[in-house]
Biopython code that builds the backbone (N, CA, C, O; Angstrom):
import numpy as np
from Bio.PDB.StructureBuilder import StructureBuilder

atoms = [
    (1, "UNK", "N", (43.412, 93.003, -34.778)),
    (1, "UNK", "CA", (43.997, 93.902, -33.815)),
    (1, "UNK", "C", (44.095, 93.190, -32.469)),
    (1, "UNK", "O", (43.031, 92.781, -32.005)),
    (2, "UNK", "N", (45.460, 92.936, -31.620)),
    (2, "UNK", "CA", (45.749, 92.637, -30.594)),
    (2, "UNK", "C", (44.553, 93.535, -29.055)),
    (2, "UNK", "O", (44.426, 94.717, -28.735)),
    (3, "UNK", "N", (44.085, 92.577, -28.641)),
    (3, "UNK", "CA", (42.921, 92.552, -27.314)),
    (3, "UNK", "C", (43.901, 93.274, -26.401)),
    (3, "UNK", "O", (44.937, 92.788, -26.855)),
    (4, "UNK", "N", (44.283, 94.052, -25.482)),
    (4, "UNK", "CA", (45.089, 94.039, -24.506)),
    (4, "UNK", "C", (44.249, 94.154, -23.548)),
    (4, "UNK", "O", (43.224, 94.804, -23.752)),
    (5, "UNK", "N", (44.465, 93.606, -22.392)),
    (5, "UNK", "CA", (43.787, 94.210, -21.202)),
    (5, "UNK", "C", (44.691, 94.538, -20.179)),
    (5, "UNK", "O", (45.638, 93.805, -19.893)),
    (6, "UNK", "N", (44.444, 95.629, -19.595)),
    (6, "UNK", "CA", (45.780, 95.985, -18.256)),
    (6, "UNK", "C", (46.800, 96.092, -18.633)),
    (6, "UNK", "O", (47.652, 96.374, -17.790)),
    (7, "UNK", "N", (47.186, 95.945, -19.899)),
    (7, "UNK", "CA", (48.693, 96.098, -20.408)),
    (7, "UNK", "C", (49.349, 94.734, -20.888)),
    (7, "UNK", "O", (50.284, 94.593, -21.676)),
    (8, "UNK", "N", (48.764, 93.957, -20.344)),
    (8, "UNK", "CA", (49.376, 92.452, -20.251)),
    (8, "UNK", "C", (48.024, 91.790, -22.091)),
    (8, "UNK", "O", (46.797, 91.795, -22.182)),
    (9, "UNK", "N", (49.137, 91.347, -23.148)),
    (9, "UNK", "CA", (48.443, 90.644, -24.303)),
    (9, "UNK", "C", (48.648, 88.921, -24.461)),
    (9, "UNK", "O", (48.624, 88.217, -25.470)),
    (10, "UNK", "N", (48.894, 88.515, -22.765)),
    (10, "UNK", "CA", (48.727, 86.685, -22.822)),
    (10, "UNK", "C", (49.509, 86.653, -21.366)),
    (10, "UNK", "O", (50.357, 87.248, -20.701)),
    (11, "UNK", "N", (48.690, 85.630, -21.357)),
    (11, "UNK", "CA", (49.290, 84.908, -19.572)),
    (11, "UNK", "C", (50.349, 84.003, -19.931)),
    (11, "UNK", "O", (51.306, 84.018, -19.156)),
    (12, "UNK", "N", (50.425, 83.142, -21.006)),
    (12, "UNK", "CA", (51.300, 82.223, -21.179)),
    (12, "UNK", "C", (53.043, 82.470, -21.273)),
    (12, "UNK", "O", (53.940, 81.661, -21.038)),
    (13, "UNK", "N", (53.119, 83.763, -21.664)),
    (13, "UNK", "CA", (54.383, 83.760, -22.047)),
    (13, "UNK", "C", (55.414, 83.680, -20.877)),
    (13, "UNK", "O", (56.551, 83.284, -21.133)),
    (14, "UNK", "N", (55.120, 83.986, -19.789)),
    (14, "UNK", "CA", (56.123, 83.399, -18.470)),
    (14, "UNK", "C", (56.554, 81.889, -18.688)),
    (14, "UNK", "O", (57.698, 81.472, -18.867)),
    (15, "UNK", "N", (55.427, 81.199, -18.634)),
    (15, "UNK", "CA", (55.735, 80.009, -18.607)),
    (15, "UNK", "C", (56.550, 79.187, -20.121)),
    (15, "UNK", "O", (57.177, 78.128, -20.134)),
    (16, "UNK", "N", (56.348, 79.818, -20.899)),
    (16, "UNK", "CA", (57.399, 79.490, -21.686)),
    (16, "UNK", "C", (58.064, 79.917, -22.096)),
    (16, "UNK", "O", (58.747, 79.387, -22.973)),
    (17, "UNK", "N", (58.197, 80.924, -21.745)),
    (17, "UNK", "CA", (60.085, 80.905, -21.223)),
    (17, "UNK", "C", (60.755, 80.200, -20.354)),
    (17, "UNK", "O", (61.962, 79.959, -20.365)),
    (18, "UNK", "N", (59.701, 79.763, -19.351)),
    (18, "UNK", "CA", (60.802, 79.292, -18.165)),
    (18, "UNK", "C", (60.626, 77.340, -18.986)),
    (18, "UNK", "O", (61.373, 76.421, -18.649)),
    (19, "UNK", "N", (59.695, 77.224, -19.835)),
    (19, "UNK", "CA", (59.652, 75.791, -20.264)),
    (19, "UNK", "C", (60.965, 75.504, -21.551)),
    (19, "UNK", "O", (61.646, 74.505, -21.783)),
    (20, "UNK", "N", (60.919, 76.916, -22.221)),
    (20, "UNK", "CA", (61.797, 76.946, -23.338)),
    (20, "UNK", "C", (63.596, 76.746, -22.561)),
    (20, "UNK", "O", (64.444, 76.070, -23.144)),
    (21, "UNK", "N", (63.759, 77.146, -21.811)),
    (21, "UNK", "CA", (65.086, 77.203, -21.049)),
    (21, "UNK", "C", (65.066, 76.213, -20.048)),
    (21, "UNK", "O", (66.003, 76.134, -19.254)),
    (22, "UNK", "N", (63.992, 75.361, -19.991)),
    (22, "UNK", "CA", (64.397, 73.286, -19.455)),
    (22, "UNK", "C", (64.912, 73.204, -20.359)),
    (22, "UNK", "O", (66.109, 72.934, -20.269)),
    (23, "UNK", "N", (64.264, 73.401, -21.849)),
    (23, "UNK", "CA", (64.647, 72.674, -22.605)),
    (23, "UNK", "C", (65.956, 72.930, -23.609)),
    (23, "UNK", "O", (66.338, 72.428, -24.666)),
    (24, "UNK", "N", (66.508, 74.133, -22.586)),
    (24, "UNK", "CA", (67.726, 74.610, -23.445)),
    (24, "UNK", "C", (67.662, 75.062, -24.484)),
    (24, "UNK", "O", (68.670, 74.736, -25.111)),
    (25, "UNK", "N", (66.790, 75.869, -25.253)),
    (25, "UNK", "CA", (66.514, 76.031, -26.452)),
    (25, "UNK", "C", (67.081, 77.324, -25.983)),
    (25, "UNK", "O", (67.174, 77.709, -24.818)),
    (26, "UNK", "N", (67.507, 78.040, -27.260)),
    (26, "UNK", "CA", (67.442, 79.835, -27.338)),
    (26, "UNK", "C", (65.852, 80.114, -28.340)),
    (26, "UNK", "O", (65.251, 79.192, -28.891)),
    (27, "UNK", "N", (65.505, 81.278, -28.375)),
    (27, "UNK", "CA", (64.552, 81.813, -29.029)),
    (27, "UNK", "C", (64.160, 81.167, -30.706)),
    (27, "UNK", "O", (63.244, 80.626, -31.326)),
    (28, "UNK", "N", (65.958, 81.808, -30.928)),
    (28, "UNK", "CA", (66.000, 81.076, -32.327)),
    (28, "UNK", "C", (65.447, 79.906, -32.653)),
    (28, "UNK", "O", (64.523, 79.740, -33.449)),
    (29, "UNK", "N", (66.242, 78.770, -31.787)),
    (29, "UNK", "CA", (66.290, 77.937, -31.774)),
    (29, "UNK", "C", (64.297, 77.192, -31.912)),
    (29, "UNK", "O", (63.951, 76.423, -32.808)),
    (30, "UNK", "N", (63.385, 77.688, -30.835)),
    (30, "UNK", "CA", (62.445, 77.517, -30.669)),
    (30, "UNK", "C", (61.093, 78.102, -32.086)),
    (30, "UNK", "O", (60.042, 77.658, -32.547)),
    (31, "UNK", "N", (61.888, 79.187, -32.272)),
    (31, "UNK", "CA", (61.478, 79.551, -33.746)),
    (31, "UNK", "C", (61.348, 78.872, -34.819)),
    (31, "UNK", "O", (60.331, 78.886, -35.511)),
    (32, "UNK", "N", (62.589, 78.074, -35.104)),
    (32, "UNK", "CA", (62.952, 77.171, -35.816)),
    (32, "UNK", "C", (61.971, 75.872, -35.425)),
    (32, "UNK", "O", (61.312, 75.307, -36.298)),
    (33, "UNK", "N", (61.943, 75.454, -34.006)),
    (33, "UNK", "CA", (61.520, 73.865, -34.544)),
    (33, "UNK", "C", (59.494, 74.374, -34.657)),
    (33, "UNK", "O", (58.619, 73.547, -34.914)),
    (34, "UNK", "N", (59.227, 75.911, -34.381)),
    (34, "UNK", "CA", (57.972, 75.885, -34.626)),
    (34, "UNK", "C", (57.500, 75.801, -35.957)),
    (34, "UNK", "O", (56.489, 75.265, -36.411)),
    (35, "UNK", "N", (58.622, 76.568, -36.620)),
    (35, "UNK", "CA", (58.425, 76.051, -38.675)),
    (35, "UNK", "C", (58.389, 75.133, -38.878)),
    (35, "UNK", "O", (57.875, 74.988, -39.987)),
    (36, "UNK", "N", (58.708, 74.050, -38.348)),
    (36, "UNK", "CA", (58.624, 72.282, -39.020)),
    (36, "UNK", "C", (56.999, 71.960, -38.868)),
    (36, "UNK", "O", (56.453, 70.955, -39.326)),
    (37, "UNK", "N", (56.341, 73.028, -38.127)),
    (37, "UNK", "CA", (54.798, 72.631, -37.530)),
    (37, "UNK", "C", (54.239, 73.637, -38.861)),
    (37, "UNK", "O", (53.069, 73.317, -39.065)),
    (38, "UNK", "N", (54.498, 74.298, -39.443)),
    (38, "UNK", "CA", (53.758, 75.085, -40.245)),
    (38, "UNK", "C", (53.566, 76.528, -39.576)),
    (38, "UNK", "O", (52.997, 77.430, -40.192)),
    (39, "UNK", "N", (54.115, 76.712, -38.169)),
    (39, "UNK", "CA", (53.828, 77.818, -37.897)),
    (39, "UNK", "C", (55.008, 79.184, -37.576)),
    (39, "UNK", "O", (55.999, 78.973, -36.877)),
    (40, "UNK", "N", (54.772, 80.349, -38.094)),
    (40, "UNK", "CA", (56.098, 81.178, -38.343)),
    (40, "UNK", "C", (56.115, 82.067, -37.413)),
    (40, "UNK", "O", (55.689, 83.147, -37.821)),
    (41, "UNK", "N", (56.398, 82.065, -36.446)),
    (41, "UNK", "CA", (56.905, 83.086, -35.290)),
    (41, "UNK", "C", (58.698, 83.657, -35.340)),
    (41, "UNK", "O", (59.587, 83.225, -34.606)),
    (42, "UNK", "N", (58.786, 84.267, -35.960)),
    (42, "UNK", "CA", (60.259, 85.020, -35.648)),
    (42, "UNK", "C", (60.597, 85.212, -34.134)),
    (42, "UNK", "O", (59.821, 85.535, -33.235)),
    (43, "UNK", "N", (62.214, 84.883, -34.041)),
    (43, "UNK", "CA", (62.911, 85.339, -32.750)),
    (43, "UNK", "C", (62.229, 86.115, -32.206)),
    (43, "UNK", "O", (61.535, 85.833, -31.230)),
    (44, "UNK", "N", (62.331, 87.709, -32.961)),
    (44, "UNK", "CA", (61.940, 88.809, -31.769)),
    (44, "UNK", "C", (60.216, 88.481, -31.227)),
    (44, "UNK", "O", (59.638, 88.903, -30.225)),
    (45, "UNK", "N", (59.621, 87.396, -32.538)),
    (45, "UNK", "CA", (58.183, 88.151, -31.765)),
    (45, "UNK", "C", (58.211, 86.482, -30.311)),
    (45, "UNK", "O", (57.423, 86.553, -29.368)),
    (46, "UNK", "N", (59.097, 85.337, -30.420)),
    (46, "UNK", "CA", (59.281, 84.986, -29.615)),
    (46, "UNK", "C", (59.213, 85.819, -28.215)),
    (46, "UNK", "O", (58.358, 85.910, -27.334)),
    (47, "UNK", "N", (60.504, 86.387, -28.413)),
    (47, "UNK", "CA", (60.712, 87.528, -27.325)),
    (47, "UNK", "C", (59.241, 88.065, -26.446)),
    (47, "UNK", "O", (58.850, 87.811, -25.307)),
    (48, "UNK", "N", (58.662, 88.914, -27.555)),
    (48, "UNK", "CA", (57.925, 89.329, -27.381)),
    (48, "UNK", "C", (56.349, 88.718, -26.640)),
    (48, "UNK", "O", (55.571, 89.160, -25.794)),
    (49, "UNK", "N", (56.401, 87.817, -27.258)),
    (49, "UNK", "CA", (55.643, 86.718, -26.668)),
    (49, "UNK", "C", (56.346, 85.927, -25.175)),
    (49, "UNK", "O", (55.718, 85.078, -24.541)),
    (50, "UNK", "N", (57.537, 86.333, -24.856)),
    (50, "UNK", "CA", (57.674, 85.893, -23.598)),
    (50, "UNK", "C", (57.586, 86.500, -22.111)),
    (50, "UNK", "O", (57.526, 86.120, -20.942)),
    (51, "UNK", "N", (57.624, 88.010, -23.092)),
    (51, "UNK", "CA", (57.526, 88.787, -21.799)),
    (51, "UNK", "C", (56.072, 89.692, -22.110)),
    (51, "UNK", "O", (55.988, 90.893, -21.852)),
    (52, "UNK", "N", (54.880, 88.826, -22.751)),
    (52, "UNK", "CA", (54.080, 89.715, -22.701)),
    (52, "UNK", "C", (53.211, 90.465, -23.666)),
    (52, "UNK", "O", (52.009, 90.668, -23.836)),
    (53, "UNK", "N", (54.240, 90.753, -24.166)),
    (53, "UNK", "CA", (54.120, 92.189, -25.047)),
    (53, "UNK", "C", (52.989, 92.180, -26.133)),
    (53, "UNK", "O", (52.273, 93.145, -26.396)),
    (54, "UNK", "N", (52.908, 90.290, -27.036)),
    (54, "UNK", "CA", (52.639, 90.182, -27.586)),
    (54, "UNK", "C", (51.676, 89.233, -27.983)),
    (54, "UNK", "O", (52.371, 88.222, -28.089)),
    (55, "UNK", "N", (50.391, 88.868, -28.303)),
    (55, "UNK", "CA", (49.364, 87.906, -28.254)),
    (55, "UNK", "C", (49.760, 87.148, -28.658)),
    (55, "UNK", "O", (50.597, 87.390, -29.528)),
    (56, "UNK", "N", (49.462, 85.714, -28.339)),
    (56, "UNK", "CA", (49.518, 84.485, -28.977)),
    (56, "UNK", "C", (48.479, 83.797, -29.094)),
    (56, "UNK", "O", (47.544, 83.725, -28.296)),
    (57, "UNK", "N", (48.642, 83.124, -30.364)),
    (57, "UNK", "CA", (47.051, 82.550, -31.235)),
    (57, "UNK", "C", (46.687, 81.432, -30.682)),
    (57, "UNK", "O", (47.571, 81.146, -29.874)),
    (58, "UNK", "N", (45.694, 80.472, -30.670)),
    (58, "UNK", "CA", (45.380, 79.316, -30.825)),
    (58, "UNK", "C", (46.689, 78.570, -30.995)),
    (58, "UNK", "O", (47.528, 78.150, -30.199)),
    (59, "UNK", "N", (46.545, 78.550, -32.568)),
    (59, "UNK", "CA", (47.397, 77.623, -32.830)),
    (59, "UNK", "C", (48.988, 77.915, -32.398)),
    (59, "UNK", "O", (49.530, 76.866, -32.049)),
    (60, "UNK", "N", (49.834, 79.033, -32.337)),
    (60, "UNK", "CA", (50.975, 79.298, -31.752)),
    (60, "UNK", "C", (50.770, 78.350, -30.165)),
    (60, "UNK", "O", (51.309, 77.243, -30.173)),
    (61, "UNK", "N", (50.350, 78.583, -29.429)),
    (61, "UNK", "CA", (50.685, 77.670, -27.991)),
    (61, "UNK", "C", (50.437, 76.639, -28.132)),
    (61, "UNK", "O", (50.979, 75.712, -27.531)),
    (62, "UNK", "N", (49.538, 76.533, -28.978)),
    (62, "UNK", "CA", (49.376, 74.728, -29.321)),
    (62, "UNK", "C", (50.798, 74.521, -30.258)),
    (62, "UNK", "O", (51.656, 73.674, -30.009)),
    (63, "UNK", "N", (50.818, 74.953, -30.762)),
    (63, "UNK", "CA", (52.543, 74.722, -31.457)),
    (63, "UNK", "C", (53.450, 74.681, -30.375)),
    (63, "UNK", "O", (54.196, 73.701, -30.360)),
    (64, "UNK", "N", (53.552, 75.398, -29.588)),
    (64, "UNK", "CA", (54.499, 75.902, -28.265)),
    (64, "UNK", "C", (54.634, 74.669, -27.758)),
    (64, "UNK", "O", (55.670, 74.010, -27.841)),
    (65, "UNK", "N", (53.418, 74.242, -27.118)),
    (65, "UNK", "CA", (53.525, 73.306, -25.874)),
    (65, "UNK", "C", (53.998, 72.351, -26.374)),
    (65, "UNK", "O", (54.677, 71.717, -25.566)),
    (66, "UNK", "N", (53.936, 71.545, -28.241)),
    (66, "UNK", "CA", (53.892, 69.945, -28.850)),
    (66, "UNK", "C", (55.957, 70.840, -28.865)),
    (66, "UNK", "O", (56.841, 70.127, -28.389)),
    (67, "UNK", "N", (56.288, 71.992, -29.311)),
    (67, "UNK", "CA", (57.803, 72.044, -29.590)),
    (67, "UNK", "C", (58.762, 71.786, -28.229)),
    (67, "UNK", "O", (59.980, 71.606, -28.226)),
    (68, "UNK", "N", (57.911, 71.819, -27.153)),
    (68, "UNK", "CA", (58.798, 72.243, -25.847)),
    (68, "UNK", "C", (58.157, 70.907, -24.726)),
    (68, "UNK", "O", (58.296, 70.690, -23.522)),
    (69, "UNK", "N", (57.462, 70.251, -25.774)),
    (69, "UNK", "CA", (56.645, 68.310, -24.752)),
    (69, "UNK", "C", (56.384, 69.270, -23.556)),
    (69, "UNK", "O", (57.168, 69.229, -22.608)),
    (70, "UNK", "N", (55.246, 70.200, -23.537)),
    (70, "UNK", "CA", (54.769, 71.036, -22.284)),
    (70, "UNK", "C", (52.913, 70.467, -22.606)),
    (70, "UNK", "O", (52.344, 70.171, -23.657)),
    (71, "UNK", "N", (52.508, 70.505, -21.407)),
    (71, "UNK", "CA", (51.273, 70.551, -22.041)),
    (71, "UNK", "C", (50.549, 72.171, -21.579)),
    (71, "UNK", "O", (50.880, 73.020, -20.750)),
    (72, "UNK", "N", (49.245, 72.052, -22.734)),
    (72, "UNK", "CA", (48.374, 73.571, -22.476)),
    (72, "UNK", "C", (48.449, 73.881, -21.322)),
    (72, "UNK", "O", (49.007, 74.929, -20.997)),
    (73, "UNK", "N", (47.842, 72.946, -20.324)),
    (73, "UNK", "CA", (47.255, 73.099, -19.476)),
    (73, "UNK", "C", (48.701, 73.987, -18.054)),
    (73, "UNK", "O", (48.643, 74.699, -17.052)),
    (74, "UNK", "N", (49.848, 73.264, -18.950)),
    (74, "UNK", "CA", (51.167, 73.532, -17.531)),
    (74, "UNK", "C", (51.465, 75.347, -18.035)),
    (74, "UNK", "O", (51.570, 76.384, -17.380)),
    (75, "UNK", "N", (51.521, 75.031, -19.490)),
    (75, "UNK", "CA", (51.646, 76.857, -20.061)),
    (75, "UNK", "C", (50.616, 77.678, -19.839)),
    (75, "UNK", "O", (50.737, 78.846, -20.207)),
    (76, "UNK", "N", (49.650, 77.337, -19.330)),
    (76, "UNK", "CA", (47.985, 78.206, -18.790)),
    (76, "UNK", "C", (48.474, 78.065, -17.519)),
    (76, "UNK", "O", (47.573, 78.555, -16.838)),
    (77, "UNK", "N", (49.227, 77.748, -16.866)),
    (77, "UNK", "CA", (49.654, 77.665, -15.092)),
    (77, "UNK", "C", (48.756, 77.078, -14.362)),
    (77, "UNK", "O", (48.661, 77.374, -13.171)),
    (78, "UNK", "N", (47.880, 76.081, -14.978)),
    (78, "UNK", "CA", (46.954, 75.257, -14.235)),
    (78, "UNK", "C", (47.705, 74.020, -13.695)),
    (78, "UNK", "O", (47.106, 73.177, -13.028)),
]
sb = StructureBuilder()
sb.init_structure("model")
sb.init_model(0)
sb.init_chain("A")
sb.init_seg("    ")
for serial, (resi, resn, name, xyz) in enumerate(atoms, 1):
    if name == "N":
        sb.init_residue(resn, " ", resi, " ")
    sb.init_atom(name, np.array(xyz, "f"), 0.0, 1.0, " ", f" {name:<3s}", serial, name[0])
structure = sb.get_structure()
């Protein structure tokens, strides 16, 4: 069961969105090169994961950051 606190279920998803759209990707698109990693995030829960809505695991941002050459630390806003 998804943790929420305050409404907000991850800090990261601002930042990648704004990392996913350097890199010109659409959602889809980012969906896609996360399956070559073993990991299955659909478009919408992309979405969802960008504005919030939706937790992201361990391994999903660690997938995130190696699909989009971001590191943890820039998608944690450190």
């Amino acid at each position: 069961m998804a943790r929420i606190i305050d409404g907000v279920c991850n800090i990261t998803g601002e930042r990648i969105k704004e990392a996913r759209q350097k890199a010109r990707l659409s959602q889809k698109a980012l969906s896609e090169k996360l399956e070559t990693q073993a990991v299955y995030v659909c478009r919408g829960s992309v979405s969802r994961i960008e504005s919030g809505e939706r937790t992201v695991t361990d391994i999903e941002v660690d997938a995130i950051s190696k699909a989009l050459y971001v590191s943890l630390d820039y998608l944690f806003g450190r």
